[in-house]
Structures are given as structure tokens and as C-alpha cells.
N, C-alpha and C positions, 0 to 999 in steps of 0.2 A: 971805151970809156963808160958806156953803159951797163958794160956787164961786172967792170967793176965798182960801177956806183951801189949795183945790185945784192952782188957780196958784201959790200961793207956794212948796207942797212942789215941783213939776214944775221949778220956778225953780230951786230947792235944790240938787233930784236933778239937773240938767243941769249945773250948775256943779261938783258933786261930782263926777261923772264924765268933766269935761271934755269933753264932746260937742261936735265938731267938722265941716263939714263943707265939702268943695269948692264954692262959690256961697253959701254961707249954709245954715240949718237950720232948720227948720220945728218949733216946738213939739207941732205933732201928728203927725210923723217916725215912723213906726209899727217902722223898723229897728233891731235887737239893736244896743248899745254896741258898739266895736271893741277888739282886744287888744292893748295898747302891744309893739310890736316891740321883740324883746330883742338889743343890742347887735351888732356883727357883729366877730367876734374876727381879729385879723391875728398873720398864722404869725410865727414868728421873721425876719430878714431875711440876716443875717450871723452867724457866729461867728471871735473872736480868741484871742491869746494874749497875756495880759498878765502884769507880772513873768517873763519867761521867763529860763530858765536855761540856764545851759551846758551843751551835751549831749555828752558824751567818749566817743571810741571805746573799743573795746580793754576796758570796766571792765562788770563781770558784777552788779553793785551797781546796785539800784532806784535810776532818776534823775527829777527831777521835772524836768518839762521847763516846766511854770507854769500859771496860771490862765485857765480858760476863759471867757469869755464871750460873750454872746448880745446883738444888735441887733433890738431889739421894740418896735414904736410902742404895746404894751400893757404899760405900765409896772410895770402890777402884777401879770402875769406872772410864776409860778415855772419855773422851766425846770430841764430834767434833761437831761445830754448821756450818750451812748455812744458806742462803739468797737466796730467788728467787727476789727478790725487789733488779732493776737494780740501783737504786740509791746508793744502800749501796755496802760496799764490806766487810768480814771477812776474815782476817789473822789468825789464830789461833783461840785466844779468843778474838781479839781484834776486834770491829765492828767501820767500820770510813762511812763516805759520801764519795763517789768514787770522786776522783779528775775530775771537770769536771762539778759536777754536781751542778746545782746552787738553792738553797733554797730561797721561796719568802714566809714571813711571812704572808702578806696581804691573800695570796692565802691558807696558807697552819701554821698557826701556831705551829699545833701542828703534827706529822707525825705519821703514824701507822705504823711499820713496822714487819712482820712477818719473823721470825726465829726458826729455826728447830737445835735439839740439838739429835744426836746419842750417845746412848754408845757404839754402835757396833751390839747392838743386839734389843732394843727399840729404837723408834722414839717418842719425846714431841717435838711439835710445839706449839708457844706464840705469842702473838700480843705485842709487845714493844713499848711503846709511849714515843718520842722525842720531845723534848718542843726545840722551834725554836726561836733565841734572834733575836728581831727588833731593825733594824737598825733606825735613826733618817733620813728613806729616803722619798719623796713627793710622797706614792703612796698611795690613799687611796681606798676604796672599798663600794660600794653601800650594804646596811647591808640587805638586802633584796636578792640580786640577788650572791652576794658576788664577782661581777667582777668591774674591777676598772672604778673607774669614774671622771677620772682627763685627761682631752682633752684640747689642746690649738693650735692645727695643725695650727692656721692662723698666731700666734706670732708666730712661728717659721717661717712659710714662710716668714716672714717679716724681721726675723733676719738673715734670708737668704738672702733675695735679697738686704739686705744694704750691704753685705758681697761680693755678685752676683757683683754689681756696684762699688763697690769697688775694685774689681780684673779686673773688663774692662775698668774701666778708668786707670787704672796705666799699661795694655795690649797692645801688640803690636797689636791688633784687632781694637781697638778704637783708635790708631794712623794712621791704613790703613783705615777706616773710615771717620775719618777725610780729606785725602789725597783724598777720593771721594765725600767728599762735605757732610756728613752726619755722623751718629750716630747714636746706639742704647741705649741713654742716658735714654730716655723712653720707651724702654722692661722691665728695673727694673722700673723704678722711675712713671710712668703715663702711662697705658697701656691703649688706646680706650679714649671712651669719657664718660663722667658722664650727666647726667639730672636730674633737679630737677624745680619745678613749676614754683618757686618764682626768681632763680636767675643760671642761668643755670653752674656756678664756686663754689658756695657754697654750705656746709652744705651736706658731699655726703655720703650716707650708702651703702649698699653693693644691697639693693632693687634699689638704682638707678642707676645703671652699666647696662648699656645697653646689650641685648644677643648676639651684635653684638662683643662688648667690652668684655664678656665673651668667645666669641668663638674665641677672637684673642690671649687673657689671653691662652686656649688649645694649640692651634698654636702655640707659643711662645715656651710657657715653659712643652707643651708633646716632645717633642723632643730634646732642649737645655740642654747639659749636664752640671752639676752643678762644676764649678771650684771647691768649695768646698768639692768634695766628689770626688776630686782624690786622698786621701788616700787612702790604699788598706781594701777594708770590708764596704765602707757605704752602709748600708742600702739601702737611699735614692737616687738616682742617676738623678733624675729629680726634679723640683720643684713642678712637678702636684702627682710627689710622697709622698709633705709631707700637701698638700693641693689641692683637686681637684676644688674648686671653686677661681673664680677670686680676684687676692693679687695685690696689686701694694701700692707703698710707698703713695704716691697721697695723696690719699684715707683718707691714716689714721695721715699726716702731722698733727701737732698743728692746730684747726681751721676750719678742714675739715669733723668736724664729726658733727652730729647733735644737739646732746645736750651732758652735762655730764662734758666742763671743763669749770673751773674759770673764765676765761677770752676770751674777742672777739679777737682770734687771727688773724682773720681778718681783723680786725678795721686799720686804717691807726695809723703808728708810736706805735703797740703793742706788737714791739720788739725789746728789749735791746742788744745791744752788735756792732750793725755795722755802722760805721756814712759813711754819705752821700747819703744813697738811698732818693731816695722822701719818702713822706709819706705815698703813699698811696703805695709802696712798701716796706714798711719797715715792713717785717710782714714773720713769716717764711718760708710760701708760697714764697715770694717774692725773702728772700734771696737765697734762694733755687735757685729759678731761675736765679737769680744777680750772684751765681757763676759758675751756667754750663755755663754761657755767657763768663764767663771768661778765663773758662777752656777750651773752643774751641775756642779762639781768641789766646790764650797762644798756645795751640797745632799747630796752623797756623804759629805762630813765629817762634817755633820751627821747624816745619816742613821748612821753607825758611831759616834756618841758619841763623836769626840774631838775635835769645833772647839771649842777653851778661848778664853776673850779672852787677854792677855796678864799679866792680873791673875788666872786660872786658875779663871774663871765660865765653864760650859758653856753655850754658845750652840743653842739646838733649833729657828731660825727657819732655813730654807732659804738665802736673803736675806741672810743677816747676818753680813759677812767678821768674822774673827776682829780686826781692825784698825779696826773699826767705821764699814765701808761698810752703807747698803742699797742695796744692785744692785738690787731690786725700783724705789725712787724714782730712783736713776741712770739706769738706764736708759728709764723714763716719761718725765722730766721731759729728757732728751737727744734722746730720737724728738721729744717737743713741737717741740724747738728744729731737726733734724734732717730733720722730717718737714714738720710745719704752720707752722714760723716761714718756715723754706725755701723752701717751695711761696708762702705767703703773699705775702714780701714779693719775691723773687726770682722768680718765676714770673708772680704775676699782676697782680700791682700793680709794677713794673717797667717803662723804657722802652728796653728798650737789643737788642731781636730783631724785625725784622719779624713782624707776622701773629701774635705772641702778646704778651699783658698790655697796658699801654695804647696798644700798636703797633697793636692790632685791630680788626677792621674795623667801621663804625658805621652802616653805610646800609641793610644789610639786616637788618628787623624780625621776620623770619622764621625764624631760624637756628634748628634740630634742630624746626621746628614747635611753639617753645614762647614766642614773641613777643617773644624778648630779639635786642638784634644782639650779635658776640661780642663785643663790648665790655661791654655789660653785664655779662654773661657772664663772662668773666673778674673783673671786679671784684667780685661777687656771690661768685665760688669764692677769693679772696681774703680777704672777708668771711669766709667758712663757715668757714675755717682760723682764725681770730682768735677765733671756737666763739661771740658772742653770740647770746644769742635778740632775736627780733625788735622786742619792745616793751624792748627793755635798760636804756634811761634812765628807766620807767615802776618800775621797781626802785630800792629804794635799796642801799646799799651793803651794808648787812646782809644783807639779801634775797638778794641776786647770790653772797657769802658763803658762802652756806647757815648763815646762823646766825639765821635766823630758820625756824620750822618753819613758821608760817601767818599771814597776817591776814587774818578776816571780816570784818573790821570794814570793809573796801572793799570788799568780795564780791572778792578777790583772795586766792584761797584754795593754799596748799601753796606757800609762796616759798623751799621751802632749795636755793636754785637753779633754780628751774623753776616755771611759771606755767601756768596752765589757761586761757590768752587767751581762748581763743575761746568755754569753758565748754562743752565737748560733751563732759565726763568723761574726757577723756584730755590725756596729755604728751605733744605731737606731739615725735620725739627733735629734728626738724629745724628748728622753728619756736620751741618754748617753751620750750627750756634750756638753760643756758650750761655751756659747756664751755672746758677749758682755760683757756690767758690774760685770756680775757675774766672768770672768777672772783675768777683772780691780781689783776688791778686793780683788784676791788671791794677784797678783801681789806687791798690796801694802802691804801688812802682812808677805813678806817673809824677814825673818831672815836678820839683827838683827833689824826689829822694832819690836815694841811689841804688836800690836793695833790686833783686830781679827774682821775685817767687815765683812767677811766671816761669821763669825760664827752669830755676831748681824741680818745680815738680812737674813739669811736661818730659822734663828730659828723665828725669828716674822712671817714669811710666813709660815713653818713650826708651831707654833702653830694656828696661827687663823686658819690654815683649818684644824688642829684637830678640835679643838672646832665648826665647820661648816661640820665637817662629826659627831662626836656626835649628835649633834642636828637637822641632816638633818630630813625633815617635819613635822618641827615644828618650830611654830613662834621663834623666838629670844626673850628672857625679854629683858626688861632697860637694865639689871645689864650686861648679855651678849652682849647687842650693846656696851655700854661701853667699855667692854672688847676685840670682835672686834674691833671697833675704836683705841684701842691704842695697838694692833696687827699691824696693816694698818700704822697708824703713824711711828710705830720704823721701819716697813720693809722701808717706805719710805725714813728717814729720814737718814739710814745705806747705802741704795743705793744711796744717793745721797752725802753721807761720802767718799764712795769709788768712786765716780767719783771729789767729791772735793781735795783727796788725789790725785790725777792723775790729774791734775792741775797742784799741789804745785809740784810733781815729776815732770814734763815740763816743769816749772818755773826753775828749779834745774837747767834739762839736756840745757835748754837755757843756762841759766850762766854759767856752769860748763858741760863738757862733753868731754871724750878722742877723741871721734869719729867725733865732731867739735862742738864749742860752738861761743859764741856772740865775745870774744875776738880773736879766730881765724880767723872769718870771718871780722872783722871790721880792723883787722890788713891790708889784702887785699893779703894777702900770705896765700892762702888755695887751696887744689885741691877743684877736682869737688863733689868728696865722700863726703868731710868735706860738701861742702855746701847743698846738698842733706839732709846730718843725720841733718844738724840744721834746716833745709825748716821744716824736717819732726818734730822735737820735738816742732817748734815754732806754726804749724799747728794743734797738739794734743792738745798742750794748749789753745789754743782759741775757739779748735770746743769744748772740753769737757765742756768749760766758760762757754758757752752758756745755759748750761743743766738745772740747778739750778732755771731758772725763769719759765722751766716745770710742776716743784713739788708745788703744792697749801699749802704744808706745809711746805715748806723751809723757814728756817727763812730770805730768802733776798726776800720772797714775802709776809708772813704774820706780821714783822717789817718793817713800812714804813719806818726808820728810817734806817734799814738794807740794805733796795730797794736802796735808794742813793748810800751807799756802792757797791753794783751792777755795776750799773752804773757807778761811779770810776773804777770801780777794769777792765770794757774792755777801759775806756780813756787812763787807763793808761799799759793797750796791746797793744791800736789802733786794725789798719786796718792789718798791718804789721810790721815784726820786726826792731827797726833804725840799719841799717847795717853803716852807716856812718856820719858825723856828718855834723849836717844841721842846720833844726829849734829846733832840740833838738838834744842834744850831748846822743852819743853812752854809756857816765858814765850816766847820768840823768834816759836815758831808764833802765839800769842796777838798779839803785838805784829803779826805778819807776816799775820796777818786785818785785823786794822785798819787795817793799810798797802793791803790789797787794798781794803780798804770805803772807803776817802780816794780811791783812783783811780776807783773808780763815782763816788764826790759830784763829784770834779773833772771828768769827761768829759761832762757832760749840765747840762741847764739845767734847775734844778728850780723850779717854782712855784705859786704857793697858789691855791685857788679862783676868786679875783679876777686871776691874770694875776701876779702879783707876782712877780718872780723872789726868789727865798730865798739871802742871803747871810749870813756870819758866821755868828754864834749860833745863830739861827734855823735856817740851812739844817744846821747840828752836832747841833740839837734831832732836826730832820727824819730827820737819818740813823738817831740810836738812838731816836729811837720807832719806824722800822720794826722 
């Protein structure tokens, strides 16, 4: 009995423990049990991206780029992923672009990024590639070297220093100046002296600026700090910071340059818009001079207390003719047209001069060692005069404006005019701000009109220099200069939309304006504010006028029949606004604005977002909502 109580436990005990062994097993096996082997764990194998999202250059705003995932034949595996690639950051499973961090297609379209996935006990690491969306901004790249090759540092200087003299003649600097018998009217505007064979005032390039004239250019503007770039963060903080070789307006006035525009702006009486100079000043050089004489004869008045308006209010602004001119806006907004419309559309975007604007040459990718051919080149300094920043369409119209001060809310921070693209704490002046015209036509496009000039002349500039970075060193066909050519034509003919529309708006703000208008001031019961805001709306309207006989494709220079229209449209501005009633009554001149505001609507083809051209009603709405 005992000995089978004894087998039956050993029975038990064997089965309990599973005792197993290779050939069979011997009940009297004298070896220890064995230890059930514990499972053999397998590393991750893959990791993806699933849900993935759009990832946009240009924007300083955390992006999620989508959800990570891990391939594990250990299904019940927890997995944890990282990143040593400071760009990116993981939350969980979820992988975004670190807030902050800003992505450049040009540079970088597609991204590699490495990621490491644990289960806790294996480590799989993968190379994950991010496809990067381009934005429609003006930054293109030499296909060779892969660094960008879009330069225009001398337009910007230029849109600087009309900016520069623009803030010192309406300054209390250029009134203390004055007060000692002088001025620094020419620090911006004619800096040293020029030489040239033939005629020592004409025909001036930048080879004929004396060293002497260049080392006054360093003098000058290495040390003068830029009014412009007292916001907090510019970049720039000198002018020799956004151009180290000699800039001055001079130079590059209608007239002043060698070869390259339509017409001898030289020539006696080859400018429209100002009656009574002689003729042989009548020429934009001329006018130019005709109103710094003014504007320091007016400052002089002022300064002895006795410039009265006409209604016997003392006027105490430098700027502010007794017939209510501002010469400070006149004269800005006539250089804009004079200086940068001129150069622009005539100079560089133009076909009509060997070896410069789209006459230039396209095969070598090497020109000045900065990977442009001059063709590029030129149309990039074309651009630069048109003043947008580079991400331009990335703006809305507010934005561009300057009437929006910021929005975080897309990590696109300080939009009143200018963008922090690339997020390294500063305003590049040459990359992230809009200047001049390019303002002008956000301006005019903000709600409720409907017109998008903004859009028409970024994109004509925007493509032809796609199409001239494709095809960089190599000729052009036919079919391509074509195609350039009517690139050239719409960016001109857009920019010179949005300065026609800003016109028609100062035509408005004349007639019509809470802050003083022609019936306020003619009444003769106005302060001194009122007559100021009307100085200034009547002064934008006439310097902007002027612009239009810059552009070799405007139709009030290519229709001679249109050119007459021209010529009406400043007889019936004049010289100045009728504040009171004389040889023409103060109704006539009102009447005789809107006869000038009927010939902008009739001369151009206006229309709405969608391509629509605007007739009747609509295009009469059009006119007085600017």
C-alpha cells in the first residue's frame, strides 16, 4: 500500500511539472526540472507617418506634421518614439515642427528627419522624409549651387532714401536747418558730384560718381541712423547696411541714366503735369529742383510767422504752402513715380535697348559671382522698385496696409507692413517689407472693394522669373521672349493700376473727407488739422498723377490720343487746389476732379477678383469706394 501510495504521488508530481524529455523519461531520472524559456521579444521593424499634414514654408507657427507609427510583430508592445533633430519636437506619437522653427522650400524642399522608436527593450531608428509646400514667395535659387540668387540691395536703398527725405523734410531737423541757412536736402537726393565726357549734368551711371563722391556717400550714410528703422528689430540700421556702394536719387531720376528709357527726359518741355516752368526746366530733373526751392522759401515763411492760408490761419508746418500744397507728399510721391516707377518699368522690365532689361543676356549663371545671369538680374531690380517683400501674397491686404499691428495667432508676428519670415528677430529692410507701390495696392483692395492688384502684379513678376530661373543659361526661344514680354507688360501695367487707383482715392479724399475736405476749407471755417489732412490728400493726388507718363506701356503714353487725356486730366488739378473762388469757382474745380476721376475709369480696364471686368454701376461704385 505504501509503495503504491508512492507512485501515484511521483505520477502526480510528473504531470504537474510537465517533465519532458528527448527519447522518453525514466521515472527514476534523478535530474532537477527544467525552466520554461521566457518568450524572445522582436525590436520594432518600421516606422510611418500616418494622417500627415501639410507642412508650409515661410510660417514660424508649430506644425503637426502627423502621427507616428511603429511596425511590431509584438503586438502588445508599447512604444515610445524620439528625435535628436532640433527642428522637430514629439509628443507622444504625434511629431510637429517646433514652434519657431521656420522651413524654406528653396533651400530645403524635402526634409529628412530621423526618429527612434523604443518598446522598452529594442531600439529601430528611420529616416522619415517630409515633403515641404511652397509658398508663391520671390525667392529663387541658382540650380547649380542651390543658394539664392535674387539681389536688388541698390532698389531698396533707393526706396529708402525717398523714405529717408521724406521723414527730414516734414522733421524738426530740416526746420533747425533751415533756421541756419541750409539743408541736408542733398544727403538723400544728390550726394557729391557726377562726370561724364560729353556733358558734365547728364547721362550719369554709377562708373561715373567720382571716389571722392563715393567716400562722402560712406561719410554720410556709415554713421546716419535710418528713421526708418526705429521700429524695434530692423535688421538694417544704416543705409550703408542695405548697400555699401554709392546710392543717391540723382542718379537714377527719369533722364539721368544712360541708356534704356523711351524718352529724352532731358529734352526741354518732356514733362507733363506742371505749367509755368521754362522749358528747358520743365523736365523731371527740373521739377524736382523747382520744388526744393519752394519748399525752402515756404520754410523761411514759416519760420518769420507770416505764412497765413488765404482764410488768414497761420500755418507753422515747413511743408505746408499757403494754397494748401504738401511739398513734403509731392514731392515723395513724384520721386516714387520719377525715380522707382521709371527705373522699374522703363529700365528693367522693358525691351526696347540691347544688353539691358529683357534685351539681357541669359546664358551666363555666373554674373557679378552671385548665380543670377543679367537677366535675372535685371528683372529681380525691377522687382525691388515695385518695393514688395518676398512672401507678399502670404499677407493679406490689411497686413500689407499696415493696418494690422500683429497676428500670433499664426506665429506671423508684427504685420504693419513687415514680416519676421524667417523668425531670427529681425526685419530684413530688403526681404521682409513692403515698400512703396506695393502698400499702395494692398491699400486699394481692402474690403469692400473687390479688385486684387496685389495679386495681378506679384504674380506677373512672380511668374516671369520662374520662367527665367527655369531657363537660366540658356538662350530664350521666340516663343519664351513672348512669353516674358507679356509677364513684363501685366506686372507694369498692375503697378501702374494701383498707383492709378490712389489717384482716384485722393480725388475722393479731396471732395469728400471727415478729417477736411475742399468744402470745408473753401467755406473758410476750418482749424488748422482740417487744412493740413486736405494739403496732404491734395499733394498725393498730384505727386501719384505724375507717375503714369514713367511707364512705356501705359496706355496714356502708347495711345497718342490717350497722351492728350494726360495732359487734361493735371489742367484740370493745376498747380494747386481752388480753395476760393476767383478765375475759377471752387464748384467748377469740384466738377473738374471728377472729370479727371472719369478719365482714370475710362483709360484702364478695371476688374473684380474673379477676372470680371467692371462696367456701368458697378465699375461708378468701384470708383468712389476708393
Amino acid at each position: 500500500m505504501i509503495l503504491r501510495k508512492s507512485l501515484l504521488a511521483t505520477s502526480i508530481l510528473a504531470a504537474t511539472l510537465g517533465l519532458t524529455a528527448c527519447g522518453g523519461s525514466s521515472s527514476n531520472d534523478s535530474t532537477a526540472p527544467t525552466t520554461p524559456e521566457t518568450p524572445t521579444n522582436s525590436a520594432p521593424t518600421a516606422i510611418s507617418i500616418t494622417d500627415a499634414q501639410v507642412v508650409t514654408e515661410n510660417l514660424a507657427a508649430a506644425q503637426v506634421v502627423g502621427t507616428l507609427a511603429a511596425t511590431d510583430s509584438d503586438a502588445a508592445d508599447t512604444h515610445t518614439f524620439t528625435t535628436d533633430d532640433e527642428r522637430f519636437v514629439i509628443e507622444g506619437t504625434t511629431l510637429s515642427v517646433k514652434e519657431g522653427v521656420v522651413l524654406n522650400f528653396e533651400a530645403e524642399p524635402k526634409i529628412m528627419v530621423t526618429v527612434k522608436v523604443s518598446d522598452g527593450t529594442a531600439d529601430f531608428s528611420q529616416e522619415l522624409e517630409i515633403a515641404v509646400t511652397d509658398e508663391m514667395d520671390y525667392d529663387f535659387v541658382n540650380k547649380d549651387t542651390g543658394e539664392s540668387n535674387v539681389h536688388y540691395s541698390g532698389q531698396i536703398a533707393r526706396q529708402v532714401m525717398i523714405k529717408e527725405l521724406s521723414n527730414y523734410m516734414k522733421g524738426s531737423e530740416f526746420v533747425a536747418d533751415r533756421e541756419n541757412g541750409s539743408d541736408k536736402i542733398n544727403d538723400y537726393y544728390k550726394i557729391g558730384t557726377y562726370t561724364d565726357s560729353v556733358n558734365s549734368d547728364v547721362n550719369f551711371t554709377e562708373a561715373k560718381v567720382s571716389s571722392e563722391t563715393k567716400a562722402e556717400y560712406e561719410e554720410i550714410w556709415g554713421t546716419k541712423a535710418l528713421t526708418i528703422s526705429a521700429f524695434e528689430g530692423a535688421l538694417q540700421t544704416l543705409l550703408t547696411d542695405v548697400s555699401g556702394s554709392h546710392k543717391d536719387l540723382y542718379g537714377k531720376i527719369a533722364g539721368n541714366d544712360a541708356k534704356g528709357q523711351y524718352t529724352d527726359w532731358n529734352a526741354a518741355d518732356s514733362l507733363t503735369g506742371w505749367a509755368g516752368l521754362a522749358a528747358a526746366d520743365n523736365t523731371p530733373r527740373g521739377l524736382t529742383n523747382e520744388l526744393f526751392t519752394v519748399l525752402r522759401a515756404n520754410a523761411a515763411s514759416v519760420a518769420s510767422g507770416t505764412l497765413m492760408t488765404v482764410h488768414d490761419i497761420e500755418i507753422d508746418k515747413a511743408y505746408i504752402t499757403a494754397d494748401g500744397v504738401d511739398l513734403q507728399q509731392l514731392i515723395e510721391k513724384f520721386l516714387f513715380g520719377a525715380v522707382a516707377f521709371s527705373q522699374g518699368t522703363d529700365d528693367y522690365l522693358d525691351n526696347d535697348t540691347d544688353g539691358k532689361g529683357l534685351l539681357s543676356g541669359h546664358t551666363d549663371t555666373t554674373v557679378d559671382d552671385k548665380g543670377y545671369t543679367k537677366l535675372e538680374h535685371q528683372w529681380d531690380e525691377g522687382f525691388g522698385y515695385f518695393g514688395a517683400a518676398r512672401n507678399y501674397l502670404s499677407y493679406n491686404d490689411a497686413e500689407i496696409a499696415g493696418k494690422v499691428d500683429s497676428d500670433e495667432s499664426n506665429g506671423r508676428a508684427s504685420f504693419n507692413g513687415k514680416q519676421d519670415t524667417n523668425n531670427d528677430g529681425k526685419i530684413d529692410l530688403q526681404s521682409e517689407y513692403n515698400w512703396g507701390n506695393s502698400t499702395n495696392a494692398a491699400k486699394r483692395d481692402l474690403s469692400p472693394v473687390t479688385t486684387d492688384l496685389t495679386k495681378e502684379a506679384y504674380t506677373a513678376f512672380f511668374d516671369g522669373r520662374k520662367l527665367l530661373n527655369d531657363t537660366a543659361g540658356t538662350a530664350l526661344t521666340d516663343a519664351q521672349l513672348v512669353e516674358l514680354n507679356g509677364y513684363a507688360t501685366a506686372a507694369r501695367l498692375a503697378w501702374e493700376k494701383a498707383i492709378v487707383a490712389t489717384v482716384i482715392h485722393y480725388i475722393n479724399d479731396v471732395l469728400d473727407n471727415s478729417k477736411g475736405d475742399i468744402d470745408d476749407i473753401s467755406s473758410g471755417t476750418y482749424t488748422k488739422e482740417q487744412f493740413y489732412a486736405f494739403a496732404k490728400h491734395w499733394a498725393e493726388m498730384k505727386g501719384f498723377a505724375f507717375n503714369m507718363q514713367f511707364n512705356p506701356v501705359s496706355p496714356f503714353v502708347e495711345n497718342k490720343a490717350v497722351t492728350a487725356d494726360f495732359v487734361k486730366l493735371h489742367e484740370l488739378m493745376g498747380n494747386a487746389p481752388v480753395i476760393s473762388d476767383g478765375v475759377k469757382t471752387v464748384e467748377q474745380y469740384k466738377a473738374d476732379l471728377i472729370t479727371a476721376r472719369n478719365i482714370l475709369r475710362d483709360t484702364y480696364q478695371w476688374t473684380d477678383t474673379d477676372g470680371n471686368v467692371l462696367t456701368g454701376d458697378a465699375l461708378e461704385s468701384l470708383m468712389q469706394a476708393w
